[in-house]
C-alpha positions as CSV (number, residue, x, y, z in Angstrom):
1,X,103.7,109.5,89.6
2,X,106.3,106.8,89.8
3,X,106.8,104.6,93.3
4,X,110.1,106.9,94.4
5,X,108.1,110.0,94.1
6,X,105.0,108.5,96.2
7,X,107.7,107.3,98.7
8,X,109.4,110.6,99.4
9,X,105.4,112.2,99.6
10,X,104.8,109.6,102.4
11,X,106.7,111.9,105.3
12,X,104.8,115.2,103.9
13,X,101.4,113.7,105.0
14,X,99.9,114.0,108.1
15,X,99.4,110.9,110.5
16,X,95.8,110.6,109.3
17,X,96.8,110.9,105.8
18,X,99.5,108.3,106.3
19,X,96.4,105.8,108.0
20,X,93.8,106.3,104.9
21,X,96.8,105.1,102.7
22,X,97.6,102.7,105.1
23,X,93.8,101.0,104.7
24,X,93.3,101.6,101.6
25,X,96.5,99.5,100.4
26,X,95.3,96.7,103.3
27,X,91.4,96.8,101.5
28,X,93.2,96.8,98.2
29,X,95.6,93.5,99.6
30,X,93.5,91.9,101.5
31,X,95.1,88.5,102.9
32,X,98.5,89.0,100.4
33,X,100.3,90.5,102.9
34,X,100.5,86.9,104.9
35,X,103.4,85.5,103.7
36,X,103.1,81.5,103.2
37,X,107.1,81.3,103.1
38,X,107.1,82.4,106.7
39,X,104.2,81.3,108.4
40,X,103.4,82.0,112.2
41,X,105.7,79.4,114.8
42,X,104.1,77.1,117.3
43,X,104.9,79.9,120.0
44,X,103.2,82.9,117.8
45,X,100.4,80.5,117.6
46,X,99.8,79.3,121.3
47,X,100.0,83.3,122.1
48,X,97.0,84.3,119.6
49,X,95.1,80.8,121.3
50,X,95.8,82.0,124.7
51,X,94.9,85.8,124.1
52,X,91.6,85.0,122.6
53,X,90.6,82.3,125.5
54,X,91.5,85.1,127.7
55,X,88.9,87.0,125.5
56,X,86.5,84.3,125.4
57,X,86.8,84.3,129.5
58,X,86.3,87.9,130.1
59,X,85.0,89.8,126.6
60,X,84.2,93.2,129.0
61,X,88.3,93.7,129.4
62,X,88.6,94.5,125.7
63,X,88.7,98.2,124.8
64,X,87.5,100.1,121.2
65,X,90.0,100.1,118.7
66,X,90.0,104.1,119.0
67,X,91.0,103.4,122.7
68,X,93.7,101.1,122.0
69,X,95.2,103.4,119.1
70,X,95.2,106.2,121.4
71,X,97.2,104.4,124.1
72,X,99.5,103.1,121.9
73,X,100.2,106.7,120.0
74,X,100.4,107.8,123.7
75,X,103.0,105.1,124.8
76,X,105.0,105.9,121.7
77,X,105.3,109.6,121.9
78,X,103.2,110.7,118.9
C-alpha cells in the first residue's frame, strides 16, 4: 500500500484506530520526532521547569492520563 493510499485510509478509522497508529509510529520513532533544528526557547523551557516544580509541590493535583484525555476530547467537541 503506498503512503497516499494509507493517507486517504487515515479519516475512515475510528478515533481509537487513529490512536493505535498514532503509538505505534511514536514506539516505532521514539525520540526522532524532536527536531534538533528547532529546539525548545528559553520561554518553552522555564514553562516545563515551572509546571513540574508545581508538580513536585503538590503531586495529588495531577490526574490519570485517561482523565486528562477525556477532558480534553470533551473541551474539543469530540
Amino acid at each position: 500500500m503506498s503512503k497516499v493510499e494509507i493517507l486517504a485510509e487515515l479519516p475512515k478509522l475510528t478515533a481509537e484506530e487513529r490512536e493505535e497508529i498514532y503509538l505505534k509510529i511514536v514506539e516505532l520513532d521514539g525520540d526522532d520526532w524532536l527536531d534538533a533544528d528547532d529546539p525548545l526557547t528559553d520561554e518553552q523551557k522555564a514553562l516545563i521547569e515551572a509546571r513540574i516544580e508545581a508538580h513536585e509541590k503538590n503531586p495529588q493535583s495531577a490526574i490519570p492520563w485517561e482523565e486528562f484525555n477525556a477532558r480534553l476530547k470533551r473541551r474539543s467537541g469530540e
